[in-house]
N, C-alpha and C positions, 0 to 999 in steps of 0.2 A: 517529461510528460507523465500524467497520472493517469492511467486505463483500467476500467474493470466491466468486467461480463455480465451480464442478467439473462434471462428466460423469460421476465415479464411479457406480457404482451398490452398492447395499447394503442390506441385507433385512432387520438387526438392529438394537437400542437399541445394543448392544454395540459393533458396525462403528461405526452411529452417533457415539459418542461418539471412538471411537480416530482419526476423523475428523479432528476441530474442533481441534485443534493444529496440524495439520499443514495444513490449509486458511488458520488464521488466521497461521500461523507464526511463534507463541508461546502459549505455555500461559496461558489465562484467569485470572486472579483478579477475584473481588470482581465479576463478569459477568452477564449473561443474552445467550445467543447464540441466534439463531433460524435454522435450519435449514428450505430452500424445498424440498419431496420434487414431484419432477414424474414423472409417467404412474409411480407407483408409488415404484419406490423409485429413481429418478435423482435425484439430489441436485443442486442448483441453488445458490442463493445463500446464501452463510453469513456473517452480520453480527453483530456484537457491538456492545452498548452496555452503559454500566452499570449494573450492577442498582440501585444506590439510585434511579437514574434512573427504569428503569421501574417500579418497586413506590412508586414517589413518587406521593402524589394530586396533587401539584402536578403533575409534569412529566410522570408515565407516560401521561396522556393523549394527550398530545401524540408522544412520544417510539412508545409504539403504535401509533399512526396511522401516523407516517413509515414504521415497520418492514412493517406491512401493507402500506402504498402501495409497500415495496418486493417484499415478497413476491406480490403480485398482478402486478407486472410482469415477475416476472421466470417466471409462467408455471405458480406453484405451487398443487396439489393439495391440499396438508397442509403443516402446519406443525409441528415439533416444538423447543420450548423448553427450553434445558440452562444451566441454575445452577449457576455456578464460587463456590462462597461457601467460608468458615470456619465459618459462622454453623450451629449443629445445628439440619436445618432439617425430621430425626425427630422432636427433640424438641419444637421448637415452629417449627411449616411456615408462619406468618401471612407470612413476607415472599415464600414463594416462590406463597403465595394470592395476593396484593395484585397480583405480576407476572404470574401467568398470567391472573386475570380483567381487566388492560389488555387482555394483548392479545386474548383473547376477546372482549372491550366492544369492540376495534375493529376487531374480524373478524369481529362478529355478519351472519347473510346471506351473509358474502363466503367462511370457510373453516371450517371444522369447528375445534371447540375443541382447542387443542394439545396432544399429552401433554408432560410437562415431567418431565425427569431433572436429579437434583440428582448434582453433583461435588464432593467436599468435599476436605479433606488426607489424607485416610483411606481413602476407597470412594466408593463411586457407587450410587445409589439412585434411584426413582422418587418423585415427590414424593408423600407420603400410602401410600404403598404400606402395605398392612395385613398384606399375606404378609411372615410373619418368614423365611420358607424362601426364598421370592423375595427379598428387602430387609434381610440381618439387619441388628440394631444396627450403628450406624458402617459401613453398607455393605458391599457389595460389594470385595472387595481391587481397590485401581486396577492390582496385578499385569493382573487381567483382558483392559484398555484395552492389552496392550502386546502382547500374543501375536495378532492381529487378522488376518484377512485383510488389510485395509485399510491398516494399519499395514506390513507385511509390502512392499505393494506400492510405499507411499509414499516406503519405504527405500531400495529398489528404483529407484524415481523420483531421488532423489539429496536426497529433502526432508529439511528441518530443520528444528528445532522450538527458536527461542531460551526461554530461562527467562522472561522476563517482554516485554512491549509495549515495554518501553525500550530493550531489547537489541535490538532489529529495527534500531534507528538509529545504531549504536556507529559511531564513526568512528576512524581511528588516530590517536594519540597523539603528535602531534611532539614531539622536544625542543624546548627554547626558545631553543636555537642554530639549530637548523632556524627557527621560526616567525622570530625575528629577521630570517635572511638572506632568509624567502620574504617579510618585509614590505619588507624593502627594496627587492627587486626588482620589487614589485606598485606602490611608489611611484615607481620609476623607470619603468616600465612608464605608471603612469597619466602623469608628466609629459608622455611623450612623445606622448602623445595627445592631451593638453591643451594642447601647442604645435603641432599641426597644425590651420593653419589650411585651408589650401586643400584643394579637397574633392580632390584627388589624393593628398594628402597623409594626411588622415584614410582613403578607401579604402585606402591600404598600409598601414596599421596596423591596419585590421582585417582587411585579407587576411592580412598577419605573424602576428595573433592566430589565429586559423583553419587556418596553417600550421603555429602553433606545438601545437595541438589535435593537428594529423594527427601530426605526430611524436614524438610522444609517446604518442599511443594504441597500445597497445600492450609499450611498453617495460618491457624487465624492470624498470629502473631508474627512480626520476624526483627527480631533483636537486631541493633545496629552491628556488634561483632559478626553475628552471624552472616549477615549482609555481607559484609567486606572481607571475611575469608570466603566466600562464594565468587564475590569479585576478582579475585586474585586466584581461586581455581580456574575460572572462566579462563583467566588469560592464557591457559594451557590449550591450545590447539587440541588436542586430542580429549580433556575432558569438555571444553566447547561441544567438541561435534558428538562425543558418546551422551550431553544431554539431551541434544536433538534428537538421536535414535532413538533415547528413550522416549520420546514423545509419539514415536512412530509407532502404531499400533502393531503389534505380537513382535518386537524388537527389544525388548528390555535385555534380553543374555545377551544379545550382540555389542548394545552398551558396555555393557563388563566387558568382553572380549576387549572392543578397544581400549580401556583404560590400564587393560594388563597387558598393552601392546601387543596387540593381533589388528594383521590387517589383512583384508582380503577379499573378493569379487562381492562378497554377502555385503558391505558397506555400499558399493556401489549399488547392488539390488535394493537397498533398503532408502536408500535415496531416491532411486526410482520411483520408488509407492508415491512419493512427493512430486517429482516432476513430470513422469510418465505419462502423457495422455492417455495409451494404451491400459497400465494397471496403474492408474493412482487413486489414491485411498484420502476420503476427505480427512481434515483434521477432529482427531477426538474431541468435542464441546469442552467437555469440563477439565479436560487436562488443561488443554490449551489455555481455557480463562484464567489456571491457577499459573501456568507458567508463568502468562505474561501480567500477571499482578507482583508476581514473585523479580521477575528481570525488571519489572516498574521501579519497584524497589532497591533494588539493585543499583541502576543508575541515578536511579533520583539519591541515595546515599554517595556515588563518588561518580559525578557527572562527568568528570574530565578522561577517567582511567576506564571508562564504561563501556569503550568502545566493542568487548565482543558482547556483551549484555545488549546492546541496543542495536548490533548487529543482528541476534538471535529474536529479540523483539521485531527489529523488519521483515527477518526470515518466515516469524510465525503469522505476520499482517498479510505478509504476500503467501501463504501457503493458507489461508482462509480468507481469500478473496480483494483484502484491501488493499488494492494494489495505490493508492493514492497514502496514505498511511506509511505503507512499507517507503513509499520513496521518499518522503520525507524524513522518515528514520534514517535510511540510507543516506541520504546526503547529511545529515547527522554524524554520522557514524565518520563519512570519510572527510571531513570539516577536522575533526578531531585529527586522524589517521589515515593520510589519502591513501598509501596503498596495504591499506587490511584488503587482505584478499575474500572470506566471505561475504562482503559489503561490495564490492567490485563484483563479483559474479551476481549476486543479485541486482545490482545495478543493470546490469548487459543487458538480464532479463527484464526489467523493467524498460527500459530501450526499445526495444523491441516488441514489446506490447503481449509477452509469454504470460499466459496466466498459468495458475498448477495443476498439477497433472489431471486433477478431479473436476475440475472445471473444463476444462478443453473437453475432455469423455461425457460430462452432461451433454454439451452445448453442439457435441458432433451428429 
């Protein structure tokens, strides 16, 4: 499931729908997304799942549930249901029935039954809608969906709308003279870590890796050696998570700290700033753009061995909002390596429909 939060507000099916690309940031197919409307028309949680899923007597029950259990926590009012199909669903609506009475059956008691608009290749329609003047044949022109208030604002915002889920994750393309030179550096890279034995010795080579993070962040440029001894410090658990800190605003000494192996409750607090409803601290803009062009890099030079690079890349998508982004990294991530354990915890989160700490505290 892909979820993510807004503040917008908006009073029509129309705003409604011109929405839900720019929120999940890619255009649904083959979908059912549920839209959380709180004190009217504020718009709260927007998650997608598949629609075979939900209109499944097998699975919709279940898959209902979650989406309810996420829609009540996140504070919602109403609920309204939008069906990205091909499937003419004028001509025969049984699938987009099957999906809307889930989630009805599992928001009987808890929220009033949803209305549910269908989005096709052609128009956009109310499901069953019996007004030809409201609903003609083949819909509404999706022209409609693009002239928006909403839409307008979104632009405005600087949002994008990739073509499909898969695009959300595109990484660049090294040649394979690049990926060569960055495998050999990430081999020469790991030797030398695998020959320090004394813990002084290991300390400066994940301080080196950590060093070699700072200078680089940033950079117009980034060398393919350079790349691939980043990749191969990355693979070090504790220079991993001392780059994230440093990404954590007034955190950078505690970075150093862990690299010269110090651990202790201040790692815990400093992770907080991230998850914390209570104190969470949104993400730095320009850090973050440089990071994740730098970890872009990174993986796009050695796609297979990338795993905590695009780990860290999901971390920083779901810690600024993109929670449809981050889970596509994530299952990314664990494709590779099912159980990396930072890609499994932000998965749970994603499951569950947690957004970061700084978003929960807006939105409360």
């Amino acid at each position: 499931m892909a979820a993510m939060t807004t503040t917008i507000r908006t009073d029509s099916p129309r705003e409604l729908l011109a929405l839900v690309p720019y929120q999940l940031g890619f255009r649904p197919s083959e979908s059912a997304v549920v839209l959380s409307l709180r004190r009217g028309t504020r718009v709260g949680l927007v998650a997608r799942v598949d629609l075979a899923d939900l209109a499944s007597p097998q699975t919709g029950p279940q898959v209902a549930r979650s989406l309810v259990g996420h829609l009540l926590a996140d504070g919602a009012g109403v609920a309204v249901l939008v069906l990205y199909t091909a499937e003419d669903l004028q001509a025969d609506p049984s699938t987009g029935r099957r999906a809307v009475a889930q989630l009805a059956d599992a928001a009987d008691g808890l929220l009033p039954e949803p209305d549910c608009w269908v989005v096709g290749p052609g128009g956009y329609h109310a499901l069953e809608c019996p007004d030809r003047a409201c609903c003609p044949e083949g819909g509404r022109p999706l022209a409609e969906l693009e002239g928006t208030r909403v839409g307008a604002e979104m632009v405005l915002l600087g949002a994008a709308v990739a073509g499909s889920r898969e695009e959300l994750a595109t990484l660049p393309d090294a040649s394979p003279t690049a990926r060569r030179a960055a495998r050999r550096a990430a081999q020469r890279w790991e030797r030398r870590g695998g020959d320090a034995i004394e813990h002084g010795q290991v300390h400066r080579w994940r301080r080196d890796g950590l060093a070699l993070w700072r200078s680089l962040l940033g950079a117009e440029e980034h060398g393919a050696t350079d790349l691939g001894r980043l990749q191969a410090a990355l693979d070090d658990v504790l220079v991993r998570d001392a780059v994230l800190l440093d990404l954590v605003p007034g955190r950078t000494r505690l970075a150093d700290r862990v690299v010269a192996g110090w651990t202790g409750d201040e790692v815990g607090e400093a992770l907080g700033l991230i998850v914390d409803p209570g104190r969470g601290v949104a993400p730095p803009a320009g850090r973050i753009e440089d990071a994740v062009e730098l970890l872009r890099q990174v993986a796009g030079h050695r796609p297979r061995a990338a795993v905590p690079a695009i780990s860290l890349l999901a971390m920083l998508a779901w810690w600024t909002g993109d929670g449809a982004k981050a889970a596509v990294l994530v299952q990314r991530a664990l494709a590779t390596e099912p159980g990396y354990r930072l890609a499994r915890l932000l998965e749970e989160a994603l499951t569950v429909g947690m957004p970061p700490g700084w978003v929960r505290s807006a939105s409360s």
